[in-house]
C-alpha positions as CSV (number, residue, x, y, z in Angstrom):
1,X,89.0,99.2,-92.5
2,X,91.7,101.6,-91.6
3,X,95.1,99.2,-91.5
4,X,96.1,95.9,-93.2
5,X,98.9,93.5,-92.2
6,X,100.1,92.0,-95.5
7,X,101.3,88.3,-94.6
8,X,103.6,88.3,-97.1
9,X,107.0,89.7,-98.8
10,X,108.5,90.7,-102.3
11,X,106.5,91.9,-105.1
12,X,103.0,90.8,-104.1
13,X,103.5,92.8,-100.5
14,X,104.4,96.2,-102.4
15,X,101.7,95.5,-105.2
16,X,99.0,95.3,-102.2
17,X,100.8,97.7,-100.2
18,X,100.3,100.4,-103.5
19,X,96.6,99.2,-103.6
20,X,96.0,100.1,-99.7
21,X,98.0,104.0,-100.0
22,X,95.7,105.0,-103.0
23,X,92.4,104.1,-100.7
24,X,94.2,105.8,-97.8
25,X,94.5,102.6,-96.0
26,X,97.5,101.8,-93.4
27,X,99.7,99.1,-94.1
28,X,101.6,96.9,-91.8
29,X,104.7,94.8,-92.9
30,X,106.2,91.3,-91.7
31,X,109.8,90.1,-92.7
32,X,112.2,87.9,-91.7
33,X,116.1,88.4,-90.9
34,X,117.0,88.5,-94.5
35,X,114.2,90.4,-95.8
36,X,115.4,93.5,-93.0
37,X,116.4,95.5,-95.7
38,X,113.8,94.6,-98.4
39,X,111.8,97.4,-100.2
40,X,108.5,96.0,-98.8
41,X,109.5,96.6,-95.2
42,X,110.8,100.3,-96.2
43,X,107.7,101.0,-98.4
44,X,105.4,99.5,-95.1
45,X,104.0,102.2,-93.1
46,X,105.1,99.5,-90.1
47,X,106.8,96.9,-89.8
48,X,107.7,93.8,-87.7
49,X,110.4,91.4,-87.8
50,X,109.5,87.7,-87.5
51,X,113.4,86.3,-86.1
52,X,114.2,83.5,-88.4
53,X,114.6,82.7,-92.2
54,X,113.3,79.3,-93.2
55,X,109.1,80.0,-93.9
56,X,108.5,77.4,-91.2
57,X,109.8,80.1,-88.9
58,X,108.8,82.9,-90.6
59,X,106.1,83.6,-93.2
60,X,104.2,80.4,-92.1
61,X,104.0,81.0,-88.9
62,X,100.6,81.5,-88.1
63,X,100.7,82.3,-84.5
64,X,103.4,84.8,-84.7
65,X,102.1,87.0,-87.6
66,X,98.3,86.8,-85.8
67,X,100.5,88.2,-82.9
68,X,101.7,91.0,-84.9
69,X,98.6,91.4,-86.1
70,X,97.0,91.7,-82.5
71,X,100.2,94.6,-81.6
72,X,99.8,96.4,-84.4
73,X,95.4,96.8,-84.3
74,X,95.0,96.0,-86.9
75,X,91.5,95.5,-88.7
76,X,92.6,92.7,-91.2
77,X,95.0,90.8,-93.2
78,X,96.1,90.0,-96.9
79,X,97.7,87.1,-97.3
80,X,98.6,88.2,-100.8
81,X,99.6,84.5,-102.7
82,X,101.8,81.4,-101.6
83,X,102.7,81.0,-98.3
84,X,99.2,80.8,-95.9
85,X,97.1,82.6,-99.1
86,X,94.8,79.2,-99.5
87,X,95.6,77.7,-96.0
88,X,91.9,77.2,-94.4
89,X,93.2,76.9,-90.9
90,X,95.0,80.9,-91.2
91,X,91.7,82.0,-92.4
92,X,90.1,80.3,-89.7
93,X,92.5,81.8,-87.0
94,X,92.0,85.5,-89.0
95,X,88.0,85.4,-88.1
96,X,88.9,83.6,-84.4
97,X,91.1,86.8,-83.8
98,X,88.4,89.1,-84.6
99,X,90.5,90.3,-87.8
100,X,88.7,90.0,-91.7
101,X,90.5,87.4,-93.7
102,X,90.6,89.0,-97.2
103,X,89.5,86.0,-99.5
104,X,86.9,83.2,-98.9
105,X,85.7,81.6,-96.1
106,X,87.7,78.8,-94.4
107,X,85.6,76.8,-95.2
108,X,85.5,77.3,-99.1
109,X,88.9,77.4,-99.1
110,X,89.0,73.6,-97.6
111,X,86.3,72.6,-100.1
112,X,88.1,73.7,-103.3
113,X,91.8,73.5,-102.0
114,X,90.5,69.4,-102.1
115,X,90.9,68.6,-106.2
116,X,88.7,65.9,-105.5
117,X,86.3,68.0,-103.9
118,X,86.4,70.7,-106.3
119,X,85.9,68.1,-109.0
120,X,82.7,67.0,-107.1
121,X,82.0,70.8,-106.7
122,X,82.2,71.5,-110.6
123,X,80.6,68.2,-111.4
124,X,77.5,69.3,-109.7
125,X,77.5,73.1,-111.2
126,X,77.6,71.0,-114.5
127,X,81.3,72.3,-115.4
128,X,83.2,69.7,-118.2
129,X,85.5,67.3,-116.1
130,X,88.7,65.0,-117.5
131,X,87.9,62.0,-116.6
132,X,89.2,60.5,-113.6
133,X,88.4,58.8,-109.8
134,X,86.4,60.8,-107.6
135,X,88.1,60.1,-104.6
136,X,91.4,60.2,-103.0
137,X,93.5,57.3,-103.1
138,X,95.7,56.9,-100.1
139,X,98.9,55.8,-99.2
140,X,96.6,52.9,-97.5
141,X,95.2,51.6,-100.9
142,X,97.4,48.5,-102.1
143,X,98.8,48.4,-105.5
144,X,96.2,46.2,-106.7
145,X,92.9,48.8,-106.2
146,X,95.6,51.0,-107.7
147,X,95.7,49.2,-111.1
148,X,92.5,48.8,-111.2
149,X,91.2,52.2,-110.7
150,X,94.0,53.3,-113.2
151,X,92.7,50.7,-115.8
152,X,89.6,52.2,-115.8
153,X,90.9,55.4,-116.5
154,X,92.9,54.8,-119.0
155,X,96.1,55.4,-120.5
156,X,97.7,57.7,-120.5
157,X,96.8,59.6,-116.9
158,X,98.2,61.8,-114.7
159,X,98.3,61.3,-111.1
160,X,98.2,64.4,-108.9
161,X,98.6,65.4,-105.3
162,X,94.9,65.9,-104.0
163,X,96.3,68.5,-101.8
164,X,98.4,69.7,-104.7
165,X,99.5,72.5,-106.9
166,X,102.2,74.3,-109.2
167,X,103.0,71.1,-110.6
168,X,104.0,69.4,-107.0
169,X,103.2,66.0,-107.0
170,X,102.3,65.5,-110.4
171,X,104.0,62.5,-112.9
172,X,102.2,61.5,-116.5
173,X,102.0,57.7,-116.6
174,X,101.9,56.3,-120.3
175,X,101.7,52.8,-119.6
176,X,100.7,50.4,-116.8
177,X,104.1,49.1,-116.9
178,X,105.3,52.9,-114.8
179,X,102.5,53.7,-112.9
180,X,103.5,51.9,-109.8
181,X,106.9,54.1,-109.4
182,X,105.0,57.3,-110.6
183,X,102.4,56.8,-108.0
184,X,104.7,56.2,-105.4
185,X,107.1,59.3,-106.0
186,X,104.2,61.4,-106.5
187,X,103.2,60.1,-103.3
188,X,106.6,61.3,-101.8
189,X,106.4,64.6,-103.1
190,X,102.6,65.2,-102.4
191,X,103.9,64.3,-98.6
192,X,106.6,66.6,-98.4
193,X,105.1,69.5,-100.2
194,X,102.0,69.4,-98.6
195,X,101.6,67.0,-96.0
196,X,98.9,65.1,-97.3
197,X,99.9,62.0,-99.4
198,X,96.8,61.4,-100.9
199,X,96.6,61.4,-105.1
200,X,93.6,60.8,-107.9
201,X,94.0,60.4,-111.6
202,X,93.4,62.1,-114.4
203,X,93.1,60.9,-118.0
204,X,96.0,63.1,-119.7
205,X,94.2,65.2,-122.4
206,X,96.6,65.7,-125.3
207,X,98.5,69.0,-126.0
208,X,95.9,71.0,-124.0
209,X,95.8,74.9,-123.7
210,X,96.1,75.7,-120.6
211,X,93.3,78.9,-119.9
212,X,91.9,80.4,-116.6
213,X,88.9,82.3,-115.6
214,X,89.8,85.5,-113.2
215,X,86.7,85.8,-110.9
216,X,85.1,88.7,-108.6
217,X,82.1,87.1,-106.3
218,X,81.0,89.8,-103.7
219,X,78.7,89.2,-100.4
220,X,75.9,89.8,-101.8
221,X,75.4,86.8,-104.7
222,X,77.1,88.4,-107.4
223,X,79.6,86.4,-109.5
224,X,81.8,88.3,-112.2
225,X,84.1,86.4,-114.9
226,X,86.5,87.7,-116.8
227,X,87.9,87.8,-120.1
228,X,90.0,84.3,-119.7
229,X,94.2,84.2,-119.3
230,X,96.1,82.3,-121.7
231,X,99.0,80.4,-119.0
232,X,100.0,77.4,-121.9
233,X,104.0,78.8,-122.0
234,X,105.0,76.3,-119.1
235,X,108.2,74.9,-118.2
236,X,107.7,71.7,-116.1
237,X,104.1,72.6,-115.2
238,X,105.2,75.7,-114.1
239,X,103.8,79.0,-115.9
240,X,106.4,81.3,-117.0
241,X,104.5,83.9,-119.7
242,X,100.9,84.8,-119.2
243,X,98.2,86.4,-121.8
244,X,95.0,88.2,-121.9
245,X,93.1,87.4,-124.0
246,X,94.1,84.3,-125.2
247,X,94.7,83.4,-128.9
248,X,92.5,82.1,-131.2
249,X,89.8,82.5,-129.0
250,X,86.1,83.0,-130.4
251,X,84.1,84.7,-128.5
252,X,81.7,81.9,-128.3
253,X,83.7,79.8,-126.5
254,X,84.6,82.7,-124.0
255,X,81.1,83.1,-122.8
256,X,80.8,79.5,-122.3
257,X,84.1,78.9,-120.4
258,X,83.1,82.2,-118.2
259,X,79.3,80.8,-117.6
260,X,80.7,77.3,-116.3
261,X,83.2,79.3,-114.1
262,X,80.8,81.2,-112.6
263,X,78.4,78.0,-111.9
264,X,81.3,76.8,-110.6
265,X,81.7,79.7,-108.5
266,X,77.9,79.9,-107.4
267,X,77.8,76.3,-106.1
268,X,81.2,76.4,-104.0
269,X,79.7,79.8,-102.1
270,X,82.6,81.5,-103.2
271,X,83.3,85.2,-102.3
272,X,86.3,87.3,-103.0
273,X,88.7,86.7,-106.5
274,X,89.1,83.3,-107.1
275,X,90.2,81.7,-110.6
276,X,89.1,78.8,-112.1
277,X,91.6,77.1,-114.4
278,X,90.6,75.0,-117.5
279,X,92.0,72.7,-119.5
280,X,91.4,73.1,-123.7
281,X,91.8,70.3,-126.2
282,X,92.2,71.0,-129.7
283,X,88.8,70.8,-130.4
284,X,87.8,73.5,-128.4
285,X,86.6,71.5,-126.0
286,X,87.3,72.9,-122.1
287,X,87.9,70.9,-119.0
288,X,87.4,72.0,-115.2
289,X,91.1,71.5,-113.8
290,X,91.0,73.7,-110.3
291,X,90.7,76.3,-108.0
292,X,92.7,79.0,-106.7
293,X,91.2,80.3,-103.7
294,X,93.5,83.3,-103.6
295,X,95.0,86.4,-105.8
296,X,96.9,84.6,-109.4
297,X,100.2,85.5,-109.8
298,X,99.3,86.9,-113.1
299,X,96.8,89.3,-112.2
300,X,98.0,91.8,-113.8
301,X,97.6,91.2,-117.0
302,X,93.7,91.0,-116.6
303,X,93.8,94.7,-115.2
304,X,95.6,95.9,-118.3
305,X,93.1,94.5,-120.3
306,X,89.9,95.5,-118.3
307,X,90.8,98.4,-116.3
308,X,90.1,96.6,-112.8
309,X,92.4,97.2,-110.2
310,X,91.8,93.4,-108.5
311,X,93.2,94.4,-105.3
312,X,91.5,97.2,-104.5
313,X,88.1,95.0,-105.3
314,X,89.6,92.2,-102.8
315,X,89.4,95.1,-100.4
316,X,85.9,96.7,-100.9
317,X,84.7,93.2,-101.3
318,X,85.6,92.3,-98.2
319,X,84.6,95.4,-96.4
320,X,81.1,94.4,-97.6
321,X,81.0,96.6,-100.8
322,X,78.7,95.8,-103.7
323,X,80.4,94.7,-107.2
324,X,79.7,97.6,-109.8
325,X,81.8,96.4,-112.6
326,X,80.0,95.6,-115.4
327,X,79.9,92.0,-117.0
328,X,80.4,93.8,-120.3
329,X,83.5,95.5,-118.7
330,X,84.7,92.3,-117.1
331,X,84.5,90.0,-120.4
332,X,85.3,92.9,-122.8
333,X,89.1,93.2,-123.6
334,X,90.2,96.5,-124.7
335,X,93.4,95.3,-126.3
336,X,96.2,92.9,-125.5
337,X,98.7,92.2,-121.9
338,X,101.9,90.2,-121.8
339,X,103.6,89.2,-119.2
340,X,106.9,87.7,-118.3
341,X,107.8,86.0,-114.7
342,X,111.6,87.8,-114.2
343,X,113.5,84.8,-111.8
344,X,116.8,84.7,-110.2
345,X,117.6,81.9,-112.1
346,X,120.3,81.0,-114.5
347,X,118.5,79.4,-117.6
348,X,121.9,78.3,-119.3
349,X,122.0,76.0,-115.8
350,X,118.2,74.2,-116.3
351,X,117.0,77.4,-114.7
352,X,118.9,76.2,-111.5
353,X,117.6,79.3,-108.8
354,X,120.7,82.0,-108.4
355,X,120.1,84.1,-105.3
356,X,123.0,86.4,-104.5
357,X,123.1,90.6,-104.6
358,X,122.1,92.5,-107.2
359,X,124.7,95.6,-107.8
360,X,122.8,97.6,-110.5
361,X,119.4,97.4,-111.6
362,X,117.5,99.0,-115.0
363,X,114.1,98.9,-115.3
364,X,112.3,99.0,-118.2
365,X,109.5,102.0,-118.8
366,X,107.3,103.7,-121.6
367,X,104.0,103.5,-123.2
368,X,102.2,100.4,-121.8
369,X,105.1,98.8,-119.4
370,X,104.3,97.6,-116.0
371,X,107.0,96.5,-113.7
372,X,105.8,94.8,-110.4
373,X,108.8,94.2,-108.3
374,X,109.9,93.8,-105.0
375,X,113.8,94.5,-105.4
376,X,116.4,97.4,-106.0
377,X,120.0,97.8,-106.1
378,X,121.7,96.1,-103.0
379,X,119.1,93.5,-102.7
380,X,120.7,89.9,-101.3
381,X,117.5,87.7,-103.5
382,X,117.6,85.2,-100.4
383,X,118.1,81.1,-101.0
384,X,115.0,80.7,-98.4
385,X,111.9,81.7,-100.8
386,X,110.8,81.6,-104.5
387,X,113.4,83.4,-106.7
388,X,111.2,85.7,-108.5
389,X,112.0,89.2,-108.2
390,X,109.3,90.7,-110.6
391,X,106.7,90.4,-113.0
392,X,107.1,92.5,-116.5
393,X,104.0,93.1,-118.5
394,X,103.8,94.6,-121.4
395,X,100.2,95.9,-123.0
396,X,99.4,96.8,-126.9
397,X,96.6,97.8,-129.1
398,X,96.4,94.0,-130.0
399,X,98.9,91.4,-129.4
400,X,101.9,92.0,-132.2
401,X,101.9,95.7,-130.8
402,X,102.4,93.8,-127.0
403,X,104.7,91.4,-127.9
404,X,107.1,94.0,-129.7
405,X,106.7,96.1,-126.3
406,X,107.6,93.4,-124.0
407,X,110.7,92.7,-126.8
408,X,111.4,96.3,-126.5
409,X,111.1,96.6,-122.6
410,X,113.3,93.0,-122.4
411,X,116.0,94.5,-124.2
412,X,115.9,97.6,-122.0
413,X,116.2,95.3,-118.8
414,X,119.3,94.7,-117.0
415,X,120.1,93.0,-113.6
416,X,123.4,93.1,-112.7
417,X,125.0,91.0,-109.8
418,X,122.9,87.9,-110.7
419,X,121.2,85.8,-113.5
420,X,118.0,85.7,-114.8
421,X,115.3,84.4,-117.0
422,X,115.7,87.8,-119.0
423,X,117.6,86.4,-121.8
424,X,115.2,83.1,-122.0
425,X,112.0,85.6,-122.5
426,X,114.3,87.4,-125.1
427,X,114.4,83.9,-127.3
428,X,110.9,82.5,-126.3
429,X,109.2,85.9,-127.8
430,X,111.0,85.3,-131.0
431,X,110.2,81.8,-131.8
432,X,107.6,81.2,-134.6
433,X,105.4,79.3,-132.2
434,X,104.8,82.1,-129.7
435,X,104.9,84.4,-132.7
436,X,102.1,82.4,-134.3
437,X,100.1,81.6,-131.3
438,X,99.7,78.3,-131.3
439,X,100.4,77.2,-127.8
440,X,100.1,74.2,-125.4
441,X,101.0,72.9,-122.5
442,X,104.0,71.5,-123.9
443,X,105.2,73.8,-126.4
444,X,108.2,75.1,-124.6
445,X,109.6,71.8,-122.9
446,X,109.9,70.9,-126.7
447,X,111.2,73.8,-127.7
448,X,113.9,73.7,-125.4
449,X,114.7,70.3,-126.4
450,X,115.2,71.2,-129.9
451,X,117.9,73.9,-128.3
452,X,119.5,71.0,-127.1
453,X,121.8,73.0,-124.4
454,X,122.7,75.8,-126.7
455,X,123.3,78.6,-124.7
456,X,120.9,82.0,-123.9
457,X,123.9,84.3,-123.4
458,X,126.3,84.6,-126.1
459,X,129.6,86.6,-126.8
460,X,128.5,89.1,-129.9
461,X,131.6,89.9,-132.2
462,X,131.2,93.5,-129.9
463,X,132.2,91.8,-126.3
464,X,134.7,89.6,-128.2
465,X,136.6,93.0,-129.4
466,X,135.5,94.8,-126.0
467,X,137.3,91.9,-123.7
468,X,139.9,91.5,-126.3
469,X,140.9,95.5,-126.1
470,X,140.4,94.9,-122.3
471,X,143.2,92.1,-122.2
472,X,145.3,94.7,-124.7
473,X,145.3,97.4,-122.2
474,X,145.8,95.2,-119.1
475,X,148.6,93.7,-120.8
476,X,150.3,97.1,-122.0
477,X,149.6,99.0,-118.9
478,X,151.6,95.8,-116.8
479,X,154.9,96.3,-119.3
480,X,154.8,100.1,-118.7
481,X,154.2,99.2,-114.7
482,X,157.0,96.8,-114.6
483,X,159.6,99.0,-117.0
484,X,159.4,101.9,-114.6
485,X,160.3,99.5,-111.6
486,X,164.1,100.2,-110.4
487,X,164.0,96.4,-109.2
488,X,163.0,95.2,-112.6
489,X,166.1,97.4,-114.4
490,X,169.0,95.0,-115.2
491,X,171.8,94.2,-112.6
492,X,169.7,96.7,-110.0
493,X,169.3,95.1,-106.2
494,X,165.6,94.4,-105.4
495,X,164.6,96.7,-102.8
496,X,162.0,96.5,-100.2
497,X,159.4,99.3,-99.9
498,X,160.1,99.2,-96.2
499,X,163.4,99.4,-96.3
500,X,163.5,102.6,-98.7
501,X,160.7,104.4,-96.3
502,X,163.1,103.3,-93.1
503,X,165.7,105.4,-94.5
504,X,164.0,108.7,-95.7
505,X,162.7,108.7,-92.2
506,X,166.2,108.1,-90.6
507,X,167.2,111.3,-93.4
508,X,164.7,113.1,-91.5
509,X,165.7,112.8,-87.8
């Protein structure tokens, strides 16, 4: 394997990029018309423009980056995450162009991409399930079988997109009274997101943990867990800080959530990294929730803890390679990883996304920082794609010493040009809750509640004597402008610039 195409831009193309210069691979780079000037095309050995902006033309495109792929010779692709990373039919046009897809097989990816299939998948590895219907209900099932089936249930359920994912197509339903109209939107979105309309229920498990087992399952019929990610910090269903190891976990309770991952695992055929994400109630009791068939976002705080460069192991997996990591390694943490999803979003505006240039940039370093990014100074963050523009971690002896690096490291961070999430991570890490560890799911929507609109930026008596001095010396410096102006001296004629330079040059002649 001598060159890889990476299908994908931003933080995740340079962090793969990085991966394939240390193992002396080649890399080749795709981008759109906005991303020309992006540092993954400039840290690419090659690149290729795709002509257009919208993903539909662009980083979607299946037929165009295969293209690429054919121009360029290369021997395979990385579809890092988002965009095509879990999309069966990519992986399927990967091994039809004679190029190694690196991740599963197409068809395990169509198996566990299914949440009702994955359900029946971890059903029969003998994985904990939330109870729920087993099968998809369609856009063709009248209201009536939809009652019925939610009845059985129970109240109160979630309905989700079967095709679904980061919180797409989701809606809680407390009573029988909404879950008509819930079923119905989440129909809507489930059709727009991802084309497939179809939805199942969930009974809602109350104030779960949310916790995820990274995986490593070579060619050869071994399956590795890993010490398990804590992703409960969620705004909206979306993850925005991410932990290894989680809190309050025995050790117990790890070996059993990483046995009935790797069953899990086994009985889908997986290969590659994969996670398998659980749900925890406050018993301690764990629930299958679903598969990613692809790279997490939050990878990196499981190689800060372990040692184990994932990407790299994506690669030698997929040339055929053996796994020689240790269960022992993989399951034993050597201290603690933070990490904190950096967005070009304003979060005094509901987080509304802020794309626009960023004019000066400062990023944070020292003892046990990592800073995956994909911008620098000049940078247009585009309105086309996801807003995030890097992921901070921070790692510690044990997880005070990580979460007064990431404090540290926040406070270093600047961004200048746009907004971002930077002063939000610089409350969250303070608040008792996250102090104490005692997360859930829907710890932070409350918390930002309780702030009730009170803003994440505000003036300090320092930039209220700053600005003030600022307006003092604008003010003076206009007097002293305007007192040395012959037009402004009493009873003098107004004069025009162009008049007085007409005449020194009539002087001259």
């Amino acid at each position: 394997m001598k060159t890889i195409l990476i299908a994908n831009r931003g933080e995740i193309a340079v962090r793969i990029m990085r991966a394939c210069r240390e193992m002396g691979i080649g890399t080749v780079a795709i981008y759109s018309d906005v991303d020309r000037e992006a540092r993954h095309v400039r840290y690419a050995d090659r690149a290729f423009p795709l002509v257009g902006n919208a993903p539909a033309d662009t980083y979607l495109r299946i037929d165009k980056i295969l293209e690429i792929a054919r121009h360029a010779g290369v021997d395979a692709v990385h579809p890092g995450y988002g965009f095509l990373a879990e999309n069966e039919d990519f992986a399927q046009a990967c091994v039809d162009a004679g190029v190694t897809f690196i991740g599963p097989s197409p068809e395990v990816i169509a198996r566990m991409g299914s949440k009702t299939a994955a359900r029946a998948c971890a059903m029969a590895a003998g994985a904990p399930v939330v109870p729920g219907t087993e099968t998809p209900i369609g856009p063709d099932v009248c209201d009536a079988e939809v009652q019925r089936l939610a009845d059985a249930v129970g109240y109160p359920l979630m309905v989700k997109a079967v095709a679904g994912g980061g919180g797409k197509g989701m809606r809680e339903v407390r009573s029988r009274d909404t879950l008509l109209d819930a079923v119905r939107r989440a129909r809507s979105e489930a059709l727009g997101a991802f084309g497939d309309a179809a939805v199942y229920f969930e009974r809602r498990v109350a104030r779960p943990r949310h916790v995820e087992i990274q995986l490593l399952a070579d060619q050869h019929g071994t399956v590795l867990p890993f010490v398990e990610r804590e992703c409960s910090v969620q705004r909206r269903h979306q993850k925005v800080i991410e932990e290894s190891p989680a809190p309050r976990m025995s050790l117990a309770l790890r070996h059993r959530m990483a046995e009935a991952a790797a069953s899990v695992a086994r009985a889908a055929g997986y290969t590659n990294a994969g996670t398998i994400e659980f749900l925890v109630d406050a018993d301690d009791a764990f629930y299958f929730l679903e598969m990613n068939t692809r790279l997490q976002v939050e990878h990196p705080v499981t190689e800060m803890v372990t040692g184990v460069d994932l990407v790299q192991w994506q690669i030698r997996i997929a040339r055929g390679e053996r796994l020689t990591v240790t269960q022992d390694e993989a399951l034993t943490p050597r201290g603690h990883a933070i990490e904190c999803r950096v967005y070009a979003e304003d979060p005094d505006q509901r987080f509304m996304p802020h794309p626009g240039r960023i004019t000066s940039l400062t990023v944070p370093g020292g003892p046990g920082i990592r800073d995956d990014s994909g911008v620098e100074v000049g940078f247009e963050v585009p309105i086309y794609y996801d807003s995030m523009i890097s992921k901070l971690v921070a790692w510690g002896g044990d997880r005070e010493q990580a979460r007064h690096r990431m404090l540290r490291a926040l406070a270093e961070y600047h961004v200048g040009g746009i907004p971002t999430t930077l002063p939000f991570f610089r409350w969250m890490l303070e608040q008792p809750s996250f102090v104490s560890g005692e997360l859930d799911t829907t710890m932070l929507d409350a918390e930002l509640e309780r702030r009730d609109g009170q803003p994440f930026v505000q003036a300090t008596a320092a930039h209220n004597q700053t600005a003030l001095l600022a307006t003092a010396s604008s003010s003076f410096l206009a007097a002293r402008r305007a007192a040395h102006t012959p037009a402004t001296q009493a009873g003098a004629p107004v004069r025009s610039g162009w008049a007085a330079a007409a005449r020194r040059a009539a002087l001259r002649k």
